[in-house]
Every structure is written in structure tokens, then in C-alpha cells.
C-alpha positions as CSV (number, residue, x, y, z in Angstrom):
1,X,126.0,111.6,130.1
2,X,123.3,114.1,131.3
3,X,120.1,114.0,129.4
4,X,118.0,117.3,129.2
5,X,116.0,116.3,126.0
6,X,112.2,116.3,126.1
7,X,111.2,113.2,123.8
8,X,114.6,111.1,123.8
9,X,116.9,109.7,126.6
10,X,120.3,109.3,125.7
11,X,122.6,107.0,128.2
12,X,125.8,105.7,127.9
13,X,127.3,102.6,129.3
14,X,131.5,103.0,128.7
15,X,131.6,103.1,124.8
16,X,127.7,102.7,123.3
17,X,125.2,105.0,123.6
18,X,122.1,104.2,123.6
19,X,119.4,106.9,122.3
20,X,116.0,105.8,123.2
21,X,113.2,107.7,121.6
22,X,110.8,108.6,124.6
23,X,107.5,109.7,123.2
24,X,105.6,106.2,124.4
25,X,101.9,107.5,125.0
26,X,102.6,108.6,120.6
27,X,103.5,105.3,119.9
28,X,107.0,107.5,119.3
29,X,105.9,109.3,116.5
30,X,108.5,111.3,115.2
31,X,108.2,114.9,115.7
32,X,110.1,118.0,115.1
33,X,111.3,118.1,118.7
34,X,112.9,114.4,118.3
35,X,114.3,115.0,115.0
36,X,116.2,118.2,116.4
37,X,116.9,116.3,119.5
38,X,118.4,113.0,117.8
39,X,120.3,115.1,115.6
40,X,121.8,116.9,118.8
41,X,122.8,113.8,120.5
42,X,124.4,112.1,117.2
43,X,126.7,115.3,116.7
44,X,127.7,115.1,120.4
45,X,128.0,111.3,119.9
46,X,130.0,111.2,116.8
47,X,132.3,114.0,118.3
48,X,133.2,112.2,121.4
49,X,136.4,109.3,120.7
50,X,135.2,107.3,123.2
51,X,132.0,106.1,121.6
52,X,132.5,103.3,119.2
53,X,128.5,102.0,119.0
54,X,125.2,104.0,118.9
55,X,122.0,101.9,119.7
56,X,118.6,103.1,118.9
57,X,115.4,102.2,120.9
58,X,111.9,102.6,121.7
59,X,110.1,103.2,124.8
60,X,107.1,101.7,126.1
61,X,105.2,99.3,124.0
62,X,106.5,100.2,120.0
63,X,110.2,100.5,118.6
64,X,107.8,104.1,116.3
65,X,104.8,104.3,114.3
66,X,106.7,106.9,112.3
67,X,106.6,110.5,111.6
68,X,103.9,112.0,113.7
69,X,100.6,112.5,111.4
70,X,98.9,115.1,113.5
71,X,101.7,117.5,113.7
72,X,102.3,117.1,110.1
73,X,98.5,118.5,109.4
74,X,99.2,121.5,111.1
75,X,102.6,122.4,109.2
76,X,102.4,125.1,105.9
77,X,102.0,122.5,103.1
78,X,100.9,124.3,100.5
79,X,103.3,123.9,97.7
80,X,105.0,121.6,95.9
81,X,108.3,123.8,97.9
82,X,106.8,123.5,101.0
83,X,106.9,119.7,100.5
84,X,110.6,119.5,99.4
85,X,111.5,121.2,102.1
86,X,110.1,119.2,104.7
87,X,110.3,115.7,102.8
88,X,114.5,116.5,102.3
89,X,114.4,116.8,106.3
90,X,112.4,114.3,106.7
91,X,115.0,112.1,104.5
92,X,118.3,113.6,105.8
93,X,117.1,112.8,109.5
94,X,116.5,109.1,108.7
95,X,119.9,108.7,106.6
96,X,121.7,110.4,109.3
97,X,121.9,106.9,111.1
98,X,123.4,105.1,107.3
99,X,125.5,108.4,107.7
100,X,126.9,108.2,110.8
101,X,130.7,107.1,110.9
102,X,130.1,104.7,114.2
103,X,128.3,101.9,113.6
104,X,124.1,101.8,114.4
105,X,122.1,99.2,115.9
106,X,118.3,99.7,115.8
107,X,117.0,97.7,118.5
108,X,113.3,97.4,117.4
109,X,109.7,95.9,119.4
110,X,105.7,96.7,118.6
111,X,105.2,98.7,116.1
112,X,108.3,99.7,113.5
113,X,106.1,101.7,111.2
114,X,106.3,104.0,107.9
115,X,109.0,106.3,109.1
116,X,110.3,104.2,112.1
117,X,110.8,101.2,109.8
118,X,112.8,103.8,107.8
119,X,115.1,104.9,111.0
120,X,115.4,100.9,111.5
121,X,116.6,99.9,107.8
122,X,118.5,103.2,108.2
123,X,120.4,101.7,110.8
124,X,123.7,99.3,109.9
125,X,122.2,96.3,111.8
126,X,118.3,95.6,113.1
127,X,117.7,93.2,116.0
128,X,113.8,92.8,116.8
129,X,111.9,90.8,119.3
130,X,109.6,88.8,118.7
131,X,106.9,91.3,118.9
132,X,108.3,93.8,116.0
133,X,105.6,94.6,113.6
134,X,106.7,96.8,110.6
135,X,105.7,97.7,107.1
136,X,105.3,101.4,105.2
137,X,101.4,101.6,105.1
138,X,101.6,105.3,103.7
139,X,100.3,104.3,100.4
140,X,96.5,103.4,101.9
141,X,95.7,106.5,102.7
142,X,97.4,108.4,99.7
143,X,100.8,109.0,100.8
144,X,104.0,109.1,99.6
145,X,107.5,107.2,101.6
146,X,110.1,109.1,102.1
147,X,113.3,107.1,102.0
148,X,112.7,104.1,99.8
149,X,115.2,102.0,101.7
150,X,113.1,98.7,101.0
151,X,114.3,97.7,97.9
152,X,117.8,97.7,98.7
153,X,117.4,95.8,101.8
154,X,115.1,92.8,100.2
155,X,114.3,92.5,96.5
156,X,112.2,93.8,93.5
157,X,109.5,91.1,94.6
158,X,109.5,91.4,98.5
159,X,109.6,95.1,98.4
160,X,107.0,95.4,95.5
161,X,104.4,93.3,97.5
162,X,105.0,94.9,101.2
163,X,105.3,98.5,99.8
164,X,102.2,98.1,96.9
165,X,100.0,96.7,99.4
166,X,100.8,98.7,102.3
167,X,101.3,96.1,104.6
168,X,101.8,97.2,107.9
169,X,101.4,93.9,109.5
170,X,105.3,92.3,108.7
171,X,106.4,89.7,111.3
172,X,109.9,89.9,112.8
173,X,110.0,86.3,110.9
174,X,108.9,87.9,107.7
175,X,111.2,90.7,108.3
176,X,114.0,88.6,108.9
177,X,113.4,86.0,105.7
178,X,113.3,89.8,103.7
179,X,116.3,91.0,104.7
180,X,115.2,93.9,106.7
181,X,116.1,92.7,109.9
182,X,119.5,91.0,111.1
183,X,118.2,88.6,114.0
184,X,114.9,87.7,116.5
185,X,115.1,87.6,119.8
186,X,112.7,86.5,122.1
187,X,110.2,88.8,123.6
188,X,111.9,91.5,125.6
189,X,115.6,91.3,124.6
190,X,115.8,93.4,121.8
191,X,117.6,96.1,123.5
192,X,119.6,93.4,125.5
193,X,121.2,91.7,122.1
194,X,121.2,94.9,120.3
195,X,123.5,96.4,123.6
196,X,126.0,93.0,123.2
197,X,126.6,93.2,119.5
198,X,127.3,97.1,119.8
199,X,130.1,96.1,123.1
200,X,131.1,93.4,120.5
201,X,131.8,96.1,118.2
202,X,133.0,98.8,120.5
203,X,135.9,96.3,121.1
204,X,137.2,97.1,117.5
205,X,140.0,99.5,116.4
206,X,137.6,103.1,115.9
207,X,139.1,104.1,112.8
208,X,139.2,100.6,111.1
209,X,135.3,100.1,112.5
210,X,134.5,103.3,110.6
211,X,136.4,103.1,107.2
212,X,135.0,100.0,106.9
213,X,131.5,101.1,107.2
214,X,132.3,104.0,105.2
215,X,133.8,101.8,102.2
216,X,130.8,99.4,102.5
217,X,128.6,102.3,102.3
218,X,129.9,103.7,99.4
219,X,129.9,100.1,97.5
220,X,126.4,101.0,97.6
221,X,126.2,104.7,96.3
222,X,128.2,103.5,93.3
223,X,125.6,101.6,92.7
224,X,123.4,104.2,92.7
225,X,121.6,104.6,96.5
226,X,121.7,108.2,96.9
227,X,120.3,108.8,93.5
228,X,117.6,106.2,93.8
229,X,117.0,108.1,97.1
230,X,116.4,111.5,95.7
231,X,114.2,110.1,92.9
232,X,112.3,108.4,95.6
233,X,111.9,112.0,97.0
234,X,111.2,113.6,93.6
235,X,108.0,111.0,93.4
236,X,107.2,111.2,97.3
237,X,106.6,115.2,96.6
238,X,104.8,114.2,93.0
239,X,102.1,112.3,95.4
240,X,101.9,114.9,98.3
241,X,101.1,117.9,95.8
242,X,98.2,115.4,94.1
243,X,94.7,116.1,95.1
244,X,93.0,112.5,95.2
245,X,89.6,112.0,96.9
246,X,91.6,109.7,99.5
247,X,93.9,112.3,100.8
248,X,91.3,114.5,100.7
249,X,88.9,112.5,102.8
250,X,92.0,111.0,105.3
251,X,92.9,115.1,105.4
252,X,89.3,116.1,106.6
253,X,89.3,113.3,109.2
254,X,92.2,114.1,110.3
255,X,91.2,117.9,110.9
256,X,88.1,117.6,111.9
257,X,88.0,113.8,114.2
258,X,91.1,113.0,114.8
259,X,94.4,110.7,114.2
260,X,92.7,107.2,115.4
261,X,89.6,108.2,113.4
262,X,91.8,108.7,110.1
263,X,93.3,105.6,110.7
264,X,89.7,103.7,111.5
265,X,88.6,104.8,108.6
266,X,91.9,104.1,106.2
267,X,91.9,100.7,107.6
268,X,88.2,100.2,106.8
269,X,89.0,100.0,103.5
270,X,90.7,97.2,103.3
271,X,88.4,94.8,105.2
């Protein structure tokens, strides 16, 4: 399969894709560009009867640190509109994974942060390596999450503690004990085990592989996901139109010195 996108490679090898996101220099912050181009390459995916498994990667040295903050500071934000509009994409482009009729593997390293643990809990399974780090920080400097997948995944307690505290600093053995991830590898082989169990599945009958994952899915709207989902979204813009002296000041840093100085200074907080 040809591959003419600018910040994700997509490959095939017989009946699993894999779409790596290819933005390693960002950490593969998710930008506008990757969300249009993911969502390209999971239509043509999920229109093609010979893919049966889609795997998800990361290049270079982190699975994502999540959406891309600097971008972000430059979009028209004005509004409590402005931020429904881009919050709902933001959403729809993580679920589009839980969505998808073939199954999803996220196959996760480094940093798995804020939105890029969202795209890996969005995912059916999660295989990390050792190195994974992951956690939804956006609360230490003021902002909101965007699909509150957590509690779903773990429980009231586990989710509670990670999300409240921001933690950003999750093990792959934390992660697995939680419930957000199905399995450790050792260093290096997340893609490798993430590629076998997707074959493993490819083997299956296509349309029994995907009713299955669509009944299992819906066991879990009937018990109220999507809902929970959009009131997640409903807060996530209550916090983003809110005018707090920490947004504020992580805004102005941000404008004015720069993403790693934003970050210095949210983290400096907490030390």
C-alpha cells in the first residue's frame, strides 16, 4: 500500500495494517494534519475486505505525548462554540479507533500521554513495552480531557487518583495492574507482539470478528459510555471557557517562550 501522507506511514503486511504515527522530532503530537490523515487511512482501511486487523504505532522514541499544544494556541478559541467544535473532533478522532468495525491494537512505547493515552485506551487491545509511560496530565496546567476513557477501563479509585493528580508518570506495570493496558513486553517488542496478536486475529471469520466487537461495544453504551462521553465533553468545554490564573499564566508562556518552557514551568509546581 502506497503511502503519500506527511505525519503517518501506513503499511500493510497481507491482512493488518499497521498506521504508524510519524511526527518523532513532536514526540507525535497530534495535529490537524494526522488527524485528517489517520482518518483517511481508516476509511480506506475499513473499506478494503482484505484487512481484518489495524495496528497503531509510534515512531521514534514515544508511542504520543498527545494533541499538539502549540498548534492548539494558535487556533480561534474564543468561544465557548469555538471549543465544542474543536473538542467534538478532537473526541470523534480518538473514538474512531473504539468505532472501527476491525479490531485495533495500540502498540504503545515512551511517552503515551493526555491525548495519546486516549488513542491507546481507544483502541480494543494495548500492548506496551516496558518503556510505556502514560497518564492525562491536562489538569496541572488547567485543562480539561477530552475522552474520559479512564474510568471505564480501571475503576472509580484508580482513575480518580491518576486523573486528580495528573500523573503522567504511569508504568507499563501500573498500567497493566489498572486495566489500561492488555500486556508488557520487553523493551522493543511492542510493535512485534502487537503485529502477532493482530495475524492471530486476522485468522478469524471477518464478519464474526466484527459483530463480535460490535455487540461487545454496545454492552457498554447500554451502560451508558457514549453519554458519559459527551458529559465528559460538556465539562472539558466548562474548563476551557474558565479564565483561571493557571491557564492564564501556562497561555502566556506558551505565547510568548515556548512549549518546553510551559511545561518547565507547569511541572515546577509540583516539586
Amino acid at each position: 500500500m502506497s503511502n503519500s501522507y506527511e505525519t503517518i506511514l501506513l503499511e500493510r503486511f497481507g491482512p493488518v495494517a499497521v498506521i504508524t504515527l510519524n511526527r518523532p522530532d513532536k514526540l507525535n503530537a497530534i495535529s490537524t494534519v494526522m488527524m485528517a490523515e489517520v482518518d483517511d487511512a481508516l476509511d480506506q482501511l475499513e473499506a478494503d475486505d482484505d484487512v481484518r486487523a489495524i495496528v497503531l504505532n509510534g515512531a521514534g522514541r514515544a508511542f504520543s505525548a498527545g494533541f499538539d499544544l502549540k498548534e492548539g494556541s494558535t487556533q480561534k478559541r474564543e468561544t465557548a462554540a469555538d471549543w465544542r467544535a474543536i473538542l467534538q473532533r478532537d473526541l470523534d478522532f480518538i473514538m474512531r479507533f473504539w468505532n472501527s468495525p476491525l479490531p485495533t491494537i495500540a502498540a504503545v512505547h515512551g511517552h503515551c500521554l493526555a491525548g495519546g493515552c486516549e488513542l491507546a485506551m481507544s483502541c480494543d487491545v494495548t500492548i506496551a513495552d516496558v518503556t510505556a509511560r502514560m497518564g492525562e496530565p491536562e489538569l496541572r496546567f488547567g485543562a480539561g480531557i477530552v475522552a474520559l476513557l479512564m474510568p471505564w477501563l480501571s475503576n472509580p479509585k484508580k482513575a480518580k487518583e491518576a486523573l486528580l493528580t495528573g500523573n503522567d508518570k504511569i508504568t507499563a506495570e501500573e498500567a497493566h495492574a489498572m486495566g489500561l493496558i492488555n500486556k508488557i513486553v520487553p523493551e522493543g517488542e511492542h510493535l512485534t507482539a502487537a503485529l502477532e496478536m493482530a495475524r492471530t486475529m486476522a485468522v478469524m471469520d471477518r464478519d464474526a470478528l466484527q459483530l463480535t466487537k460490535q455487540a461487545i461495544n454496545r454492552a457498554y453504551e447500554t451502560m451508558g459510555l457514549k453519554d458519559a462521553l459527551q458529559i465528559g465533553l460538556d465539562t472539558d468545554v466548562q474548563i476551557e471557557t474558565m479564565v483561571t490564573p493557571e491557564r492564564q499564566e501556562f497561555g502566556r508562556i506558551l505565547r510568548e517562550e515556548g512549549l518546553q518552557a510551559a511545561l518547565v514551568w507547569r511541572e515546577s509546581r509540583f516539586s
